[in-house]
C-alpha positions in Angstrom: -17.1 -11.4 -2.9 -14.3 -13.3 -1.2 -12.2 -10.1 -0.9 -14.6 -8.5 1.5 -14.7 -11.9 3.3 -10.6 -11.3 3.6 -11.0 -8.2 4.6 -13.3 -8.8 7.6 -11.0 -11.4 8.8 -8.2 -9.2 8.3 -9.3 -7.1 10.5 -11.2 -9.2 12.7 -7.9 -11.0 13.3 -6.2 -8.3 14.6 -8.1 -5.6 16.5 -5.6 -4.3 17.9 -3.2 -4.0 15.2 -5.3 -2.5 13.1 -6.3 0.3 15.2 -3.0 0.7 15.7 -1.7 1.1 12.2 -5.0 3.7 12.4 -3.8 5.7 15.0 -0.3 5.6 13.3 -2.0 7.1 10.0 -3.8 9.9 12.0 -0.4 10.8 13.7 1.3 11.3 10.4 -1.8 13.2 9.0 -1.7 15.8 12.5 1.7 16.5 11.7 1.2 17.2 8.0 -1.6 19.2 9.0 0.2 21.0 11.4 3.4 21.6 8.9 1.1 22.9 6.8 -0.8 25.4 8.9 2.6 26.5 10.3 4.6 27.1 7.6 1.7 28.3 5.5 4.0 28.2 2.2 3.7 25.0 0.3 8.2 24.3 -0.3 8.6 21.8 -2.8 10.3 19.6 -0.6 7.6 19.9 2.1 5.4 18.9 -0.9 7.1 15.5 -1.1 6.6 15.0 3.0 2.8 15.3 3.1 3.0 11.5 1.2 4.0 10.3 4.4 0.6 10.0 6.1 -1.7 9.0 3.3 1.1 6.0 2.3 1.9 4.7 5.6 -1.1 2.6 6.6 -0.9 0.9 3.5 2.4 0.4 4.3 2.0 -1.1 7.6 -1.4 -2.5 6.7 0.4 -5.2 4.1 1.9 -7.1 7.1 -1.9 -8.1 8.3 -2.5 -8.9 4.1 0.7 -11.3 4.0 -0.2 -12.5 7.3 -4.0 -13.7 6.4 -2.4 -14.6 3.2 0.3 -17.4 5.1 -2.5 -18.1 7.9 -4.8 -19.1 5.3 -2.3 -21.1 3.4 -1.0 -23.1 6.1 -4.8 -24.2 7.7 -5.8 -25.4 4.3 -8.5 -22.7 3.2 -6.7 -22.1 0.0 -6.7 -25.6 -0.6 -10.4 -25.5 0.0 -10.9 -22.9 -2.1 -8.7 -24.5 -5.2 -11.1 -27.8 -4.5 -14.0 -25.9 -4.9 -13.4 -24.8 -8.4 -11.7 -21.4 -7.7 -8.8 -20.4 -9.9 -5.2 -20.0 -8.3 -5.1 -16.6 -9.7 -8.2 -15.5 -8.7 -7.4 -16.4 -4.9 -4.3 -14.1 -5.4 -6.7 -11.5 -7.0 -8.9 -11.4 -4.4 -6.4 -10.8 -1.8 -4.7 -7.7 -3.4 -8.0 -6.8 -3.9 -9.0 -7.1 -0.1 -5.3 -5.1 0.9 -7.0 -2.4 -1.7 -10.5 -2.0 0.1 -9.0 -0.9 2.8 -5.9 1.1 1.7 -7.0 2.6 -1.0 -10.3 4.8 0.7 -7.7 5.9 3.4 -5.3 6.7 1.0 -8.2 8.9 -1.2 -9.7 10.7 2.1 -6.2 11.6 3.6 -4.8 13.4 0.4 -8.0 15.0 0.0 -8.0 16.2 3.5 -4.6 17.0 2.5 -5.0 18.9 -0.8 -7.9 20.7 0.7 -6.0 22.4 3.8 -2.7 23.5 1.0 -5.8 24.6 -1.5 -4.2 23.2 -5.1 -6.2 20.1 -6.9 -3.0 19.7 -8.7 -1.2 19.1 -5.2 -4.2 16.9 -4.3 -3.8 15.0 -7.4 -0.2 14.1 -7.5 -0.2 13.4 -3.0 -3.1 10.8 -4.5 -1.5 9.5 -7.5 2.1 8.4 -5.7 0.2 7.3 -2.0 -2.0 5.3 -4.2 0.9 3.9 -6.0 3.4 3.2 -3.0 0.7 1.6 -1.4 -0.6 -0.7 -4.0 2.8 -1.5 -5.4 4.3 -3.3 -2.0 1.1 -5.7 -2.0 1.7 -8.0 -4.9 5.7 -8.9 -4.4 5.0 -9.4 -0.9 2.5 -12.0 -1.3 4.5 -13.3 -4.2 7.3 -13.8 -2.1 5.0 -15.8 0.4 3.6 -17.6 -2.0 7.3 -19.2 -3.2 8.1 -19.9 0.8 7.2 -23.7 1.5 7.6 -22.7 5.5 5.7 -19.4 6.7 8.0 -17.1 7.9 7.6 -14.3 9.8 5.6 -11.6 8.0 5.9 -8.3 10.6 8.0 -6.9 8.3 7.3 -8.2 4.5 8.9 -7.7 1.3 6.2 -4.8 0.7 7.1 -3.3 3.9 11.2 -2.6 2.7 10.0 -1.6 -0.9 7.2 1.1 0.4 10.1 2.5 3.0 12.6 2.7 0.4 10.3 4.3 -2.2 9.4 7.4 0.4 13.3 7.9 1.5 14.1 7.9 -2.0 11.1 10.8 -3.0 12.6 12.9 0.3 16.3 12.1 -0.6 15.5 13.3 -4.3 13.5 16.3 -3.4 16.6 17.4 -1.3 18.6 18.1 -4.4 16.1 19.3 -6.5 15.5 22.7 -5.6 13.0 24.2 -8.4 9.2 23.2 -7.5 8.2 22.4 -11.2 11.1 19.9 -10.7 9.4 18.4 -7.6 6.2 18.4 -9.4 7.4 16.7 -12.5 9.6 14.1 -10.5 6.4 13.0 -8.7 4.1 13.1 -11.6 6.0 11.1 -13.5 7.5 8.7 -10.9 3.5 8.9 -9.6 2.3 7.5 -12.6 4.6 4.9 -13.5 4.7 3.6 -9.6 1.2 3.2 -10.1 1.8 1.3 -13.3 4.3 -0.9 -11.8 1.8 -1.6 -9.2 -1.2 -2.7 -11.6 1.2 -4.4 -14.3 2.8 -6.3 -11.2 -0.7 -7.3 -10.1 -1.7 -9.2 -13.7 1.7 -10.7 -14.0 2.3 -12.1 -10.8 -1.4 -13.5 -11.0 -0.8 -15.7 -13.9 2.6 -17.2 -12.4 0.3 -18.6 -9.3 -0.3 -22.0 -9.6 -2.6 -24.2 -7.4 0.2 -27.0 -6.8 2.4 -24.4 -5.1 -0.6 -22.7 -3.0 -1.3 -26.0 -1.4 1.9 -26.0 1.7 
């Protein structure tokens, strides 16, 4: 599959970076794990803290996405690919699919390790269902937003990057008012699920708009 070929690169690209983003992720996770076996009592709004560490390296890992994604574009592999038969969309496709390799079997084993140590499945489920969402949902208007640029910009800090930033202040900014836990439960089951939606309807959507005329700089 081409998405495993994008994904090698990815990360043969950038070594360092992505170790980086890496040791980032395991920072976040010792911290939740330490909150955790510290406070020992599960708050509501400590609930809404442990998405930090299993949504952040997808987070950060959509700059390297966006960055194959330009690279690619500019040295004419996407125009190679479009010669060759290969649909617009299913370039795109494969990309997000590439991003979701990798950030998605993070994503899974950190909210398990994470649901394991506060010992609730239902915790477990809804830490999975929103990382899994924020993650995913930054991947598709970021390349989107490349794919309209006729110069590469910079891509350090995409589109992606602002959305998955502002969707984790807004979860800690909302669980600060809301002081019932079946509130905090409801508010990320429900926003869970429908940022995971978003994130799936944005991925078919976008994928039709790509055309081959504008993939070729």
């Amino acid at each position: 599959m081409i998405s495993f070929l994008f994904l090698k690169r990815m990360i043969k690209r950038s070594y360092s970076t992505t170790i980086y983003y890496l040791i980032a992720s395991i920072i976040f996770l010792i911290i939740d794990i330490y909150e955790i076996v510290t406070i020992k009592i599960i708050l509501p709004f400590i609930l809404i803290s442990l998405l930090m560490s299993p949504s952040i390296f997808g987070i950060m890992f959509s700059s390297l996405t966006v960055s194959l994604f330009i690279d690619d574009r500019q040295n004419g592999l996407l125009e190679f690919f479009i010669a060759e038969g290969i649909k617009p969309r299913k370039i795109y496709y494969e990309y997000v699919l590439a991003f979701l390799l990798i950030s998605i079997p993070i994503t899974v084993i950190v909210s398990v390790i994470l649901g394991l140590l506060v010992r609730n499945l239902y915790y477990m489920i809804l830490i999975l269902i929103n990382s899994i969402g924020i993650s995913w949902v930054i991947i598709p208007p970021s390349l989107y937003l490349s794919y309209l640029q006729k110069t590469a910009g910079s891509s350090r800090a995409p589109l992606g990057t602002y959305i998955g930033i502002t969707i984790l202040l807004s979860y800690i900014y909302l669980g600060s008012i809301i002081n019932s836990a079946i509130g905090i439960q409801n508010l990320m089951l429900y926003a869970g699920i429908t940022i995971l939606l978003i994130a799936i309807l944005l991925t078919i959507v976008i994928g039709y708009t790509i055309k081959s005329e504008k993939l070729i700089p």
